[in-house]
C-alpha positions as CSV (number, residue, x, y, z in Angstrom):
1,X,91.6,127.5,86.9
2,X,91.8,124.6,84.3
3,X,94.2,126.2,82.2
4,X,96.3,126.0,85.9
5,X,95.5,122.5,86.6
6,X,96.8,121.2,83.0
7,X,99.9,123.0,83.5
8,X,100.4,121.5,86.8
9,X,100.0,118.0,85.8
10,X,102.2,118.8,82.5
11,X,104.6,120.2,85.0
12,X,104.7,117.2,87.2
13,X,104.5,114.7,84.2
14,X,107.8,116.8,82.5
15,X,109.9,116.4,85.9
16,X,108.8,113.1,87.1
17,X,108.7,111.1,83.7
18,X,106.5,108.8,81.6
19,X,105.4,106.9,84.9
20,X,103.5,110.2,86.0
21,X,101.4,109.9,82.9
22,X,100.6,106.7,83.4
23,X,99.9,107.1,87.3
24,X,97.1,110.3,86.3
25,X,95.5,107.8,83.4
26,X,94.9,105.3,86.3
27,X,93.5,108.0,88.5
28,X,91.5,109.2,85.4
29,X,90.4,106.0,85.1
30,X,89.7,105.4,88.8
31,X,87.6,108.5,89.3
32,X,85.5,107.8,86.5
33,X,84.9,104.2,87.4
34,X,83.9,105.6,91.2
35,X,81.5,108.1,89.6
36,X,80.2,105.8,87.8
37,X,79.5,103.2,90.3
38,X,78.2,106.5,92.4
39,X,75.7,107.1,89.7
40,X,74.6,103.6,89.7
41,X,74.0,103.3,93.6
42,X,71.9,106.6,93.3
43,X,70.3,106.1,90.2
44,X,70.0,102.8,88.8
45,X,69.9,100.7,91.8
46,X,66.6,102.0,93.2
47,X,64.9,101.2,90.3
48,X,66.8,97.6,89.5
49,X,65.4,96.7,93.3
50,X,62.1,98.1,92.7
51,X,61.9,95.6,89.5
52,X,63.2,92.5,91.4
53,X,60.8,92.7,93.9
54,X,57.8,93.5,91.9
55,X,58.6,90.8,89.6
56,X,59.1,88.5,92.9
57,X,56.1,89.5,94.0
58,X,54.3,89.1,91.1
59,X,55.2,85.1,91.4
60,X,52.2,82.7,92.4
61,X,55.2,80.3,94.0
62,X,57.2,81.4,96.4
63,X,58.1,78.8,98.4
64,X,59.0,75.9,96.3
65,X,62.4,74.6,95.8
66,X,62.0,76.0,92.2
67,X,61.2,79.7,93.2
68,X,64.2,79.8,95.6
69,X,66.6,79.3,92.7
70,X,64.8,81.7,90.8
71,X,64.8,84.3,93.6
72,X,68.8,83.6,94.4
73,X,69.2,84.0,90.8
74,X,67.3,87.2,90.9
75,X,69.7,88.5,93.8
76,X,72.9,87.2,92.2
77,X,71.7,89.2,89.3
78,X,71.3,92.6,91.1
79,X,74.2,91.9,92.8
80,X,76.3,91.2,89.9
81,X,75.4,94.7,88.1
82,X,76.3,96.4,92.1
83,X,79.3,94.9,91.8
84,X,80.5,95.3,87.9
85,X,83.6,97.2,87.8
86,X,84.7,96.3,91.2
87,X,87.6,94.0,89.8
88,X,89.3,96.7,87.6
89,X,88.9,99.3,90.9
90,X,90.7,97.0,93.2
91,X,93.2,96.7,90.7
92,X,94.1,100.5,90.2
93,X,94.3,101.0,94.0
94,X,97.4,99.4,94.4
95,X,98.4,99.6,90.8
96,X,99.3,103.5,91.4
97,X,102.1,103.5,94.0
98,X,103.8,100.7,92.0
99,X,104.0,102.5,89.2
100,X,105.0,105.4,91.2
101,X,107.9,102.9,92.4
102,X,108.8,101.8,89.1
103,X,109.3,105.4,88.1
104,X,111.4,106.2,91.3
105,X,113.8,103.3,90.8
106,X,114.3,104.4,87.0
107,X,114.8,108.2,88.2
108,X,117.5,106.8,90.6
109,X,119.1,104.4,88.2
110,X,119.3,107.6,85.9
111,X,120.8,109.3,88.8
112,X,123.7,106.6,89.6
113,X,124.3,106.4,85.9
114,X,124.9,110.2,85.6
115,X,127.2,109.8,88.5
116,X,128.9,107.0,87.1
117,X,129.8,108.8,83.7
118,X,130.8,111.9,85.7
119,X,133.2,110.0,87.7
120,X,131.9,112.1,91.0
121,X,128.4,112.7,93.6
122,X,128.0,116.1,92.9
123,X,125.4,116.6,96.0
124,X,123.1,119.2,93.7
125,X,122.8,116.8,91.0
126,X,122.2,114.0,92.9
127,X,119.1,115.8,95.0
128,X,117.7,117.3,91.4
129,X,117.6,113.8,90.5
130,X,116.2,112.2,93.4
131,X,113.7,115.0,93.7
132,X,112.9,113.9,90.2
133,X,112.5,110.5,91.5
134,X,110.2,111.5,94.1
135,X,107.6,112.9,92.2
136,X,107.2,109.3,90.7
137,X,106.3,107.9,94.5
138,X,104.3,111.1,95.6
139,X,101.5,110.7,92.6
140,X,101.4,107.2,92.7
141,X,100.3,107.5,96.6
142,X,98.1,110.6,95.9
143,X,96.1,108.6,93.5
144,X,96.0,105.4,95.4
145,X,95.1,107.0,98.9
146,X,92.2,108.9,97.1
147,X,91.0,105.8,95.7
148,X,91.0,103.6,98.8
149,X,87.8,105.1,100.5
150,X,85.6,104.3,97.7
151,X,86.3,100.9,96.7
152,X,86.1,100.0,100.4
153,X,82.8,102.3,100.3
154,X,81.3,100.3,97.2
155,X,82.1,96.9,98.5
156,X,80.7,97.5,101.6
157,X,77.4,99.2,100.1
158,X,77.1,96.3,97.8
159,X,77.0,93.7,100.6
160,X,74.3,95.6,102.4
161,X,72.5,96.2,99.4
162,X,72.1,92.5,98.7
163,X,71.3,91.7,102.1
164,X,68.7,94.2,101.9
165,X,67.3,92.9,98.4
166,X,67.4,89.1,99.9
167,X,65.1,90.6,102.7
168,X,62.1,92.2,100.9
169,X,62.2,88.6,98.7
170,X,60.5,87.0,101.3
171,X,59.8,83.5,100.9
């Protein structure tokens, strides 16, 4: 099964071009930023809350002026480890289908230029090359659609997350 998987994706990188390997290393990258941000919601957050709270509780002041910085700085600091990594996701989202457009418009230039030295559109050439083309688009939007879910997931989680925090910190 993995020895059929690699030969897929050499497959697809051989007829759609360099693009295609840069499109998977994004979705590589992608996917491992989204399980690791998985991990951390299941894992690391439970216990990061549980310390935030205990050391809030743990105050003798809780209602000065003073503690209130201290507990927004305590939520802004939970919050900032919920939402590390969230930058470089939205970022590979759209990043895909763009390079999957970049590598259509270069299979097509190829195409016209092939034409152009040939001096004719032969119609099977032209559709080998286009199909070529394609491949470029078709991975960029695999990668991007698969990766839309969980950014939107993670940024969403993170929002309630805080709010949550902010609530057991009672003043």
């Amino acid at each position: 099964m993995y020895g059929q998987t690699v030969a897929a994706v050499a497959q697809l990188v051989d007829e759609g071009g360099p693009f295609v390997f840069w499109i998977f290393a994004s979705g590589v990258v992608l996917w491992t930023l989204v399980i690791e941000r998985w991990w951390f919601y299941m894992a690391v957050l439970p216990r990061l809350a549980r310390e935030t709270e205990q050391a809030w509780l743990a105050r003798q002041d809780r209602s000065s002026w003073c503690a209130r910085q201290i507990r927004d700085a305590m939520i802004s600091r939970v919050n900032g480890a919920m939402t590390a990594g969230f930058p470089l996701l939205q970022v590979l989202v759209p990043l895909s289908p763009l390079l999957g457009l970049i590598g259509t418009v270069s299979g097509m230039l190829e195409v016209f230029d092939s034409m152009a030295l040939r001096g004719n559109a032969d119609a099977r050439t032209m559709a080998s090359g286009v199909s070529h083309a394609m491949i470029c688009t078709m991975t960029g939007l695999a990668v991007s659609i698969t990766g839309l879910y969980p950014v939107h997931y993670f940024r969403s989680r993170a929002r309630r997350e805080t709010e949550l925090l902010a609530d057991r910190l009672a003043f």
